[in-house]
C-alpha positions as a printed NumPy array, in Angstrom:
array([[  0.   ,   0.   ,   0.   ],
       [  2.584,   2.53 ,   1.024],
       [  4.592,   1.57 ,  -2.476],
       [  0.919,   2.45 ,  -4.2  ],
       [  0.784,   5.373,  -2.435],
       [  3.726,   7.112,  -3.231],
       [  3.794,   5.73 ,  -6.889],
       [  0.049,   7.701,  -6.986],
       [  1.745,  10.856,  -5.304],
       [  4.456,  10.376,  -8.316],
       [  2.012,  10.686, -10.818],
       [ -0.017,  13.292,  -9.749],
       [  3.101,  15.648,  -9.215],
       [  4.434,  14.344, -12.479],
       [  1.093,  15.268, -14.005],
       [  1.417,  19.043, -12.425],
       [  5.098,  19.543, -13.378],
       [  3.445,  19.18 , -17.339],
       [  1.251,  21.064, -16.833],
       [  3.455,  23.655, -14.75 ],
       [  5.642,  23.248, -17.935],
       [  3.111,  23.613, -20.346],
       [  1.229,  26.917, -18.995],
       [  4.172,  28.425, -19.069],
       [  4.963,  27.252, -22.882],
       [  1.571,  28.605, -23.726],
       [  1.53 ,  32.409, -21.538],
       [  3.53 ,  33.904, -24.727],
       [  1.16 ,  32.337, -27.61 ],
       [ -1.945,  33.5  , -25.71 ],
       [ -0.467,  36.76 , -25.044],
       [  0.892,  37.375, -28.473],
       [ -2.58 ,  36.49 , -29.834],
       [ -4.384,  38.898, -27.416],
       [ -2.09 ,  41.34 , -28.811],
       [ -2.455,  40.404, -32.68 ],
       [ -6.441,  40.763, -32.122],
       [ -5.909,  44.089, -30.486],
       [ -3.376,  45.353, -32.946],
       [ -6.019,  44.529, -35.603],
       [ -9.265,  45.804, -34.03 ],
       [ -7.329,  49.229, -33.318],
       [ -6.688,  49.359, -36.745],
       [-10.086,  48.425, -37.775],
       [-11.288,  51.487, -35.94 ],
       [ -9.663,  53.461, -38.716],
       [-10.234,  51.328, -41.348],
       [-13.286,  49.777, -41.3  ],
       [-14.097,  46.964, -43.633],
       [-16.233,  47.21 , -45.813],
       [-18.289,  44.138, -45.369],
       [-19.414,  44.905, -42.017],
       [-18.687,  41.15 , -40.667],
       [-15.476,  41.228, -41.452],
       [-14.544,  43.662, -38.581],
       [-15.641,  40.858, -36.438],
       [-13.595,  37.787, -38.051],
       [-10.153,  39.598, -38.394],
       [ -9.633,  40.513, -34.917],
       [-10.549,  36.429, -33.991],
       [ -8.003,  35.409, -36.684],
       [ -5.827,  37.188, -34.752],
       [ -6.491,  35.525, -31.529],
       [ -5.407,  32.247, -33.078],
       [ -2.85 ,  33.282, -35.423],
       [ -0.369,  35.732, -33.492],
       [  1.602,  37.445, -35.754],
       [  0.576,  36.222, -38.989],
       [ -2.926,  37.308, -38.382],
       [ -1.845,  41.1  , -38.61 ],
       [ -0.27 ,  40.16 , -41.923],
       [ -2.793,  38.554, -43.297],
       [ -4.758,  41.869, -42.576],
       [ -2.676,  44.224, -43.425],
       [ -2.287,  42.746, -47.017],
       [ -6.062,  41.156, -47.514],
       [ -8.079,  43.465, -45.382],
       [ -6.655,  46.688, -44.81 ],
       [ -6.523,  48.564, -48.199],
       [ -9.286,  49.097, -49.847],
       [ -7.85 ,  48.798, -53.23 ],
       [ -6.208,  45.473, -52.528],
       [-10.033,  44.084, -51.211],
       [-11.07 ,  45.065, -55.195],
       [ -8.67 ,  43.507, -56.848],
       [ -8.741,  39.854, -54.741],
       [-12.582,  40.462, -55.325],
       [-13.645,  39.919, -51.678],
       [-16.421,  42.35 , -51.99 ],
       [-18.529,  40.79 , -55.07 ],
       [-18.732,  36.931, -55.675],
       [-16.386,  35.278, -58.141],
       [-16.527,  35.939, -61.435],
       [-13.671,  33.473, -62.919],
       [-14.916,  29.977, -62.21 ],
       [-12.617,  27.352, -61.619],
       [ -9.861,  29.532, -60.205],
       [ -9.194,  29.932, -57.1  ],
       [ -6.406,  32.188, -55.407],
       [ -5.441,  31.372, -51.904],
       [ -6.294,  34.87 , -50.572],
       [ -9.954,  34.123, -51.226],
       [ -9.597,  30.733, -49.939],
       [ -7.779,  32.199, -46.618],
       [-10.603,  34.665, -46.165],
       [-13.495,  31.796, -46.688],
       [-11.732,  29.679, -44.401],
       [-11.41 ,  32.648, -41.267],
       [-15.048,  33.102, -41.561],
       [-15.847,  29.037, -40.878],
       [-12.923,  30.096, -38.558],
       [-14.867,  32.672, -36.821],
       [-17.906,  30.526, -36.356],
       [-15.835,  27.605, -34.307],
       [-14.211,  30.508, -32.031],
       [-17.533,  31.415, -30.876],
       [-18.832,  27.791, -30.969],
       [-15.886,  26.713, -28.545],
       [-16.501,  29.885, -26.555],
       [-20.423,  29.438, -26.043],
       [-20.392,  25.297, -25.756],
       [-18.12 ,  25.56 , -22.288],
       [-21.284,  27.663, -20.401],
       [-23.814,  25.426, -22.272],
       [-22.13 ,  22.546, -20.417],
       [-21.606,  24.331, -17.23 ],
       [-25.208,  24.765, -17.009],
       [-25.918,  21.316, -17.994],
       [-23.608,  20.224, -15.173],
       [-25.434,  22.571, -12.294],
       [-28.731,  20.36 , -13.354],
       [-27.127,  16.897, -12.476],
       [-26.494,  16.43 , -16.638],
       [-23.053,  15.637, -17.612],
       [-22.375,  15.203, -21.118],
       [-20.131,  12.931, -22.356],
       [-17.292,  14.232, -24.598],
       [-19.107,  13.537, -27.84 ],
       [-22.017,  15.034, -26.337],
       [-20.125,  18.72 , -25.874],
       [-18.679,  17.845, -29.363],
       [-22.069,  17.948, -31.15 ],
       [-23.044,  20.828, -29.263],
       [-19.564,  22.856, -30.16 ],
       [-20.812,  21.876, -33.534],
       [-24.549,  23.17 , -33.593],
       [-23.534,  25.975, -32.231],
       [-20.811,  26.734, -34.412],
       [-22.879,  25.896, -37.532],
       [-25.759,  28.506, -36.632],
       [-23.07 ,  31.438, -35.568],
       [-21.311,  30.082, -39.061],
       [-24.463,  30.441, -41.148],
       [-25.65 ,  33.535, -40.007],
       [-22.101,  35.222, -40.455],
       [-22.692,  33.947, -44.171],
       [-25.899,  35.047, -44.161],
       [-24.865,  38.491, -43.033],
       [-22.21 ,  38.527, -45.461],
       [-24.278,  37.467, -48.681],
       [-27.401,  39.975, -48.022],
       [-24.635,  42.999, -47.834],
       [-22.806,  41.892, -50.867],
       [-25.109,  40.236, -53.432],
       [-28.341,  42.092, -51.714],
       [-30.441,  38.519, -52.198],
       [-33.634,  38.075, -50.56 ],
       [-34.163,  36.655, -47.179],
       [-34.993,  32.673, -48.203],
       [-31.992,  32.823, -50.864],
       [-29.427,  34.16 , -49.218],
       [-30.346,  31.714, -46.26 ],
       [-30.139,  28.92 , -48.607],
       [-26.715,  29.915, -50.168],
       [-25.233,  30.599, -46.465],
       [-26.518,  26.647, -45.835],
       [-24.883,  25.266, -49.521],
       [-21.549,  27.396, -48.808],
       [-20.889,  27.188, -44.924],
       [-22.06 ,  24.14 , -43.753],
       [-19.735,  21.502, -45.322],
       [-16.103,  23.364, -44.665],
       [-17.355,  24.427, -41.005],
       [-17.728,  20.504, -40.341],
       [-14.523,  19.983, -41.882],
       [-12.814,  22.627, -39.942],
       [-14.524,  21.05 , -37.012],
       [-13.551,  17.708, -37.519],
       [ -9.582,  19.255, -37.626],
       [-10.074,  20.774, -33.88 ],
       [-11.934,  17.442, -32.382],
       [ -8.91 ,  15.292, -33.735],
       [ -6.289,  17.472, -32.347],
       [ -8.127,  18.073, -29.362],
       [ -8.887,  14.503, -28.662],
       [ -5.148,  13.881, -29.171],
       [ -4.45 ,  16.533, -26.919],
       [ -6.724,  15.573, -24.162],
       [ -5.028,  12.293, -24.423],
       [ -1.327,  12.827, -24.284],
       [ -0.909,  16.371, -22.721],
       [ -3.71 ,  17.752, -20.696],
       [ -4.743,  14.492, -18.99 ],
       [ -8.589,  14.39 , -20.283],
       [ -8.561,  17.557, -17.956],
       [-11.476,  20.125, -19.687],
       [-10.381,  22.959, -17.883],
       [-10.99 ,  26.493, -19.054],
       [ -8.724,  27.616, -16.004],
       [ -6.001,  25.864, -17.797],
       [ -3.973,  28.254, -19.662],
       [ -2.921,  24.994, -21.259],
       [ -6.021,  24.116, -22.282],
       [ -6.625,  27.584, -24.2  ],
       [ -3.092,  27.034, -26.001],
       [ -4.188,  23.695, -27.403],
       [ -7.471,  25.07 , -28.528],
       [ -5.279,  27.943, -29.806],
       [ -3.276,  25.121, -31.919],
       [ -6.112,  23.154, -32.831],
       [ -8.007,  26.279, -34.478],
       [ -4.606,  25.927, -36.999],
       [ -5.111,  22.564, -37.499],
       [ -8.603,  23.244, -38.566],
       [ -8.046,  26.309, -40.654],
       [ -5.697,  23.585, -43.064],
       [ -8.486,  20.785, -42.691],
       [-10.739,  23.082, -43.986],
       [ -8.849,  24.65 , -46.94 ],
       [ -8.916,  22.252, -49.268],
       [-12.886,  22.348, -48.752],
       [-13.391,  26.192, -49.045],
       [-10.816,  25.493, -52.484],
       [-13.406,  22.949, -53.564],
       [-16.504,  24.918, -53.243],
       [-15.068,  28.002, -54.35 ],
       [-12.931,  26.534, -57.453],
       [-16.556,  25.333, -59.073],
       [-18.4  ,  28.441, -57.958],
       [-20.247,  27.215, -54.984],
       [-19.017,  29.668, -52.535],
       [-17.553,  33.374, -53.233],
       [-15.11 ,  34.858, -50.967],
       [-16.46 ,  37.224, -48.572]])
């Protein structure tokens, strides 16, 4: 017993030192991205873009791309004349081509949607769990997912009505046809990566305390954002789904 004991005490100090370790791997990314978002939404306050949703999704890409989220802006999104010529303010008229600045800006609105899908599930669940209901893993999953799907669809929505001026039904059903299937894709990315991550690094612990936990979720919104590229390519190469 004593033997079992201490091996126990072992592991559970062996289990903090990683995640001592790991916290304080993942302070500078959070930071950095905190600081990214700002940067951007500053900006944003004196140059506005022009589809109005869009000053909501660049200051999240920020949050999970430090750095390279304020470059991405300032040569996609800031200049006016730069949003013209990528034609990210009417759909596409070339079919079949696809550049990958259209694709990245498809891709940070499914992007978008999962941020506040992640964000919204962890409260859902809290408030399941202070009525006795504990959902399983794949439980929270499919709820991240719903959730994500309906703040991803009516981001599209938004987007469509301002840009192709559509009526209520058909730009409803265009925001279904051209969100839903790279959102579940991008979705799919973050549950493999997280379920790896759970796994091998933060101990199955679902902590939003964890400053851990935010950093993989910070990683894991990269891993989606390439799952779902080659989707927003497909739909946009044939037509299916115009850059924002």
């Amino acid at each position: 017993m004593p033997q079992q004991d201490s091996a126990a005490l072992s592991r559970v100090f062996g289990i903090r030192a990683e995640l001592t370790m790991l916290n304080q791997l993942a302070l500078p990314f959070l930071v950095l991205g905190g600081c990214t978002a700002l940067m951007i939404l500053k900006d944003l306050f004196r140059h506005p873009h022009p589809v109005a949703v869009m000053n909501i999704i660049w200051p999240l890409t920020g949050l999970y791309m430090p750095f390279i989220g304020w470059l991405a802006w300032w040569y996609l999104g800031r200049k006016p004349s730069r949003q013209v010529k990528l034609a990210l303010l009417v759909p596409q008229k070339i079919q079949g081509y696809a550049s990958w600045q259209t694709i990245f800006i498809s891709t940070s609105l499914s992007a978008a949607a999962c941020i506040f899908g992640d964000i919204m599930t962890i409260p859902i669940v809290t408030l399941l769990n202070q009525f006795a209901i504990n959902p399983t893993l794949w439980l929270q999953g499919v709820i991240c997912v719903i959730v994500s799907l309906l703040v991803g669809l009516f981001l599209q929505f938004l987007a469509i009505r301002q840009r192709e001026k559509r009526s209520f039904g058909r730009a409803l059903l265009l925001a279904l046809k051209t969100e839903t299937f790279p959102l579940l894709i991008y979705q799919l990315g973050i549950f493999i990566f997280m379920a790896l991550a759970l796994k091998f690094v933060l101990n199955q612990q679902i902590n939003p305390f964890l400053v851990g936990f935010w950093f993989m979720l910070q990683l894991a919104m990269m891993i989606g954002f390439l799952f779902s590229w080659p989707a927003n390519h497909f739909l946009i190469k044939r037509g299916l789904n115009p850059a924002v």
